[in-house]
LOVOBA-389712 format. One record per residue: x, y, z of N, C-alpha, C, O in turn; residue in one letter. Coordinates in steps of 0.1 Angstrom, whole numbers, plus 5000, padded with zeros to 4 digits. Example, Ala and Ser with C-alpha at 12.3 -4.5 7.8 and 13.67 -1.06 7.14 Angstrom:
// LOVOBA-389712
513249435078512349555078513249675078514249675085a 512849785071513749895071512950005079513450115080s 
//
This chain:
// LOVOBA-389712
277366660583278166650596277166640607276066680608x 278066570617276966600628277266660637278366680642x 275766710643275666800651276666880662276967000665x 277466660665278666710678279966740675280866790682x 279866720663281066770654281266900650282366940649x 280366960647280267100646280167170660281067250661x 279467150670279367200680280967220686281367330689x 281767120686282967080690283967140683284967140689x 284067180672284767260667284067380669285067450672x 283167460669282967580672283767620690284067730693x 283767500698283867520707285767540710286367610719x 286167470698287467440699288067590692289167620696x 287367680683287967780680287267860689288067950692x 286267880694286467970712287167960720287568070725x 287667830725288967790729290167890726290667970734x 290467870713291567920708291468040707292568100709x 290468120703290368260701290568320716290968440716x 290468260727290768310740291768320746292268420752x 292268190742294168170744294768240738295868270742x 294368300726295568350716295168510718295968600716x 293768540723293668670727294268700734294968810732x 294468610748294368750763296068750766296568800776x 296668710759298268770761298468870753299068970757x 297868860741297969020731297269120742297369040751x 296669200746296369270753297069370763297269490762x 297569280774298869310781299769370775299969490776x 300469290765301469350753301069470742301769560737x 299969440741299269590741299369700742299869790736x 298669670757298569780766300269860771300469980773x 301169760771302669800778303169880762303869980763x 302769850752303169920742302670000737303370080729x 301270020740300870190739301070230751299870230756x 301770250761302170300773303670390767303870510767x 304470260762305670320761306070390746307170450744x 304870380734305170510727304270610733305370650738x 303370690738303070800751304270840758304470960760x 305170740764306470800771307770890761308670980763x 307470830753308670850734307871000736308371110739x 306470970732305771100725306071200737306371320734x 305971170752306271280760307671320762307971440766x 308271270761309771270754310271420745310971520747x 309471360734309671440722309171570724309671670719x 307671550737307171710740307971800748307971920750x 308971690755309871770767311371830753311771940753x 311671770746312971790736311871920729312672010726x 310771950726310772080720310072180727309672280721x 309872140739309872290753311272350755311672470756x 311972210756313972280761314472360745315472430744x 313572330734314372360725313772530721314472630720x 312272510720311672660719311672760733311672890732x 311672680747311772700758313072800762313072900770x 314172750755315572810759315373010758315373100767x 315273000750314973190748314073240763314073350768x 313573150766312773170777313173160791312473190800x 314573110792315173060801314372930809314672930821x 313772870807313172720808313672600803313972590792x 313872500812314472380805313872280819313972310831x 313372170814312572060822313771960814314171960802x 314171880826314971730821314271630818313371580823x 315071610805313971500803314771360807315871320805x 313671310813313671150821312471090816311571110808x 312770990826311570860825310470890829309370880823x 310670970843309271050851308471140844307371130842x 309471260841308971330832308571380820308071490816x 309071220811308571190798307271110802306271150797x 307170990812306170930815304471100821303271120818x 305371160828303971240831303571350820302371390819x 304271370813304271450799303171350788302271400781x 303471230789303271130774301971110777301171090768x 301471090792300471000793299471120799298371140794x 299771180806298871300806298671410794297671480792x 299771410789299171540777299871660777301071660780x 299371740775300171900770299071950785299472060788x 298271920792298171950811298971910815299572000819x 299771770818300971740823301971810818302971780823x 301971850813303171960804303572050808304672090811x 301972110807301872240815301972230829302172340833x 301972130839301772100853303272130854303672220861x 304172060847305472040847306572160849307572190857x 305872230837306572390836306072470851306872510859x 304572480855304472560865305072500875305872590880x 305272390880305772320888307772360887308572380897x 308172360872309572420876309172540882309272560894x 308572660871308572810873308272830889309072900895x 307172770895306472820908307172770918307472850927x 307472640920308172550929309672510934310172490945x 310272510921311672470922312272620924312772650935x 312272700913312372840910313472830902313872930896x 
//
């Protein structure tokens, strides 16, 4: 083969390997976003559930499954002091 032939197809699957990357990413990124919101979700359904004896209960929503899921069991914890100290 020659040289421009090879060169031109290497060039043509860089091409392609770029196009077909950079939209997976985005879609990606929005989809490990929204299982973190599920998972903060699920951390707010077993605070209200072990929480109740405690007289504690955080609603769970979009806000505060999103600040729960993506921050962690600190946002968690932010959450509860934030009812206990603040709201009362």
């Amino acid at each position: 083969m020659e040289p421009v032939v090879v060169i031109s197809i290497l060039g043509g699957l860089i091409v392609l390997v770029l196009l077909m990357g950079a939209p997976l990413k985005p879609i990606r990124i929005v989809g490990q976003v929204f299982v973190k919101v599920l998972i903060g979700a699920l951390f707010l359904f077993f605070l209200n559930a072990f929480g109740a004896s405690f007289d504690l209960h955080l609603p769970i929503n979009l806000v505060t499954s999103a600040i729960s899921g993506l921050l962690g069991l600190p946002g968690l914890a932010a959450l509860v002091l934030i009812d206990l100290l603040i709201v009362g």
